[in-house]
N, C-alpha and C positions, 0 to 999 in steps of 0.2 A: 632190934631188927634194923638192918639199913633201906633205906629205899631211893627210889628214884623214880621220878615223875616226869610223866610223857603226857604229849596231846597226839589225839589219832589221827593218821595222816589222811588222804584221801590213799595215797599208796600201801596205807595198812589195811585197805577193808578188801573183803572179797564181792565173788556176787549174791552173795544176801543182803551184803548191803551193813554187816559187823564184822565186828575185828579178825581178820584171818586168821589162822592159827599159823602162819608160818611167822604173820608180825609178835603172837606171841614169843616165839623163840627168838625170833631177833630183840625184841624188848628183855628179854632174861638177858642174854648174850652182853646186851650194852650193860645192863644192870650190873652181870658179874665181873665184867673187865673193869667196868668203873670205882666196882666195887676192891678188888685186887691191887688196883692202883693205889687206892688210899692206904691201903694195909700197907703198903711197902714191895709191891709186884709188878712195879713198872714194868712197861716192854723194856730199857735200858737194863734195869737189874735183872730181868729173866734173858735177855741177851747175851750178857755178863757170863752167864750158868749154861748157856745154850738149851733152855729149856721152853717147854710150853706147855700151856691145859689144854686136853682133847674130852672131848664128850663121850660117856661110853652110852647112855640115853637119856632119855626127858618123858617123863613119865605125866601127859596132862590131865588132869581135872577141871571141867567145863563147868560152872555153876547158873551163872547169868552172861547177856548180851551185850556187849558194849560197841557204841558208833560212832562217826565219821565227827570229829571237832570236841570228843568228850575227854578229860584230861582222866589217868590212870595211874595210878601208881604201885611201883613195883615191889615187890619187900623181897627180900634176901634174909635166909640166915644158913648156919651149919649145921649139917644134922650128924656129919663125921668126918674126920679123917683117920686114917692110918698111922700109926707109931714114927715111918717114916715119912709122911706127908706125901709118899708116892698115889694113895688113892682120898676122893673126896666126894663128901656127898651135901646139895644146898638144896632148899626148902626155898621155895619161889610163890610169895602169895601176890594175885592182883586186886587191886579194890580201886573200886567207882568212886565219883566226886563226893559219895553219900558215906564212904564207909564200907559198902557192900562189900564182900569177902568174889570177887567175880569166877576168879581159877585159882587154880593150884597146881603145883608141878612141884614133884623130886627129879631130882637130877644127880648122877653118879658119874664124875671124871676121873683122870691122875693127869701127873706129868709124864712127859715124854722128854726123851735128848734127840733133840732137831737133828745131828746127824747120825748118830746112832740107827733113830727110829726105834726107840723101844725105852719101854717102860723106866721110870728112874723114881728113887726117892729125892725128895729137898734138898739141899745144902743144908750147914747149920744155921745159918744165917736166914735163909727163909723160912727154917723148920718153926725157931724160934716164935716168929710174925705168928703163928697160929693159934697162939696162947689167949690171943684179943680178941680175938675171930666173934661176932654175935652167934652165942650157940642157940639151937631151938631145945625145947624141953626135952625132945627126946634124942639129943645127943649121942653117940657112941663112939666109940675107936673101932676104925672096921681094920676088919681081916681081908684077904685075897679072897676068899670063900663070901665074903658079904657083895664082890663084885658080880658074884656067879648063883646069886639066890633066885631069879627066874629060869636058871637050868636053862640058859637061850648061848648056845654054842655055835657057831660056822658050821654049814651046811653045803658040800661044793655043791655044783650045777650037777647034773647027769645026764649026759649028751648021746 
């Protein structure tokens, strides 16, 4: 599992007085970019490819509380990607200075071509990078169809 450790800001808390939940996503966010780097997923080399990860959701699990000066740490692992590395899914555990297991969050993205706008599979060269990847136990290779398994589709307005 990779991780990465934070201290709660006073900017991370809300008005109860623990951790927001929007600092959680910014905490995942830093975690996976951090984490993407080290694989070999520089901003430079996704530049390169004119590529980027976009969030399709984040799926949280609330367990326990955590507050204002308490350090956190982030776990990261893969739970899938796709054949072409066009879709991906990570497994986001938090835990307290004790150990405590605090959230949980899946999360399902792909890449995008920054001018395009639309959907792209990997190069060879970053397809490769996926091989290392920390996988979770319950790893898969997803399909098009694993991105659409809560059946949640665009819905226009109706004016």
């Amino acid at each position: 599992m990779y991780t990465k450790q934070f201290e709660i800001r006073w900017s991370d808390i809300d008005a109860n007085r623990h951790l927001a939940n929007s600092a959680y996503t910014n905490f995942m966010s830093h975690t996976r970019m951090a984490f993407l780097m080290e694989q070999g997923f520089s901003a430079n080399e996704l530049a390169k490819f004119n590529i980027g990860p976009v969030v399709f959701y984040e799926h949280m699990y609330y367990f326990k509380e955590a507050f204002l000066g308490q350090p956190i740490t982030v776990g990261l692992e893969v739970s899938g990607y796709s054949e072409d590395g066009k879709f991906f899914k990570f497994e986001h555990q938090f835990y307290n200075d004790k150990g405590d297991n605090i959230a949980h969050c899946e999360m399902l993205g792909g890449w995008i071509d920054l001018k395009q706008r639309k959907l792209i599979g990997l190069p060879e060269k970053l397809l490769a990078l996926l091989e290392v990847f920390p996988k979770s136990e319950n790893f898969k290779i997803l399909t098009k169809e694993d991105t659409r398994v809560n059946n949640k589709v665009p819905k226009p307005l109706k004016v």
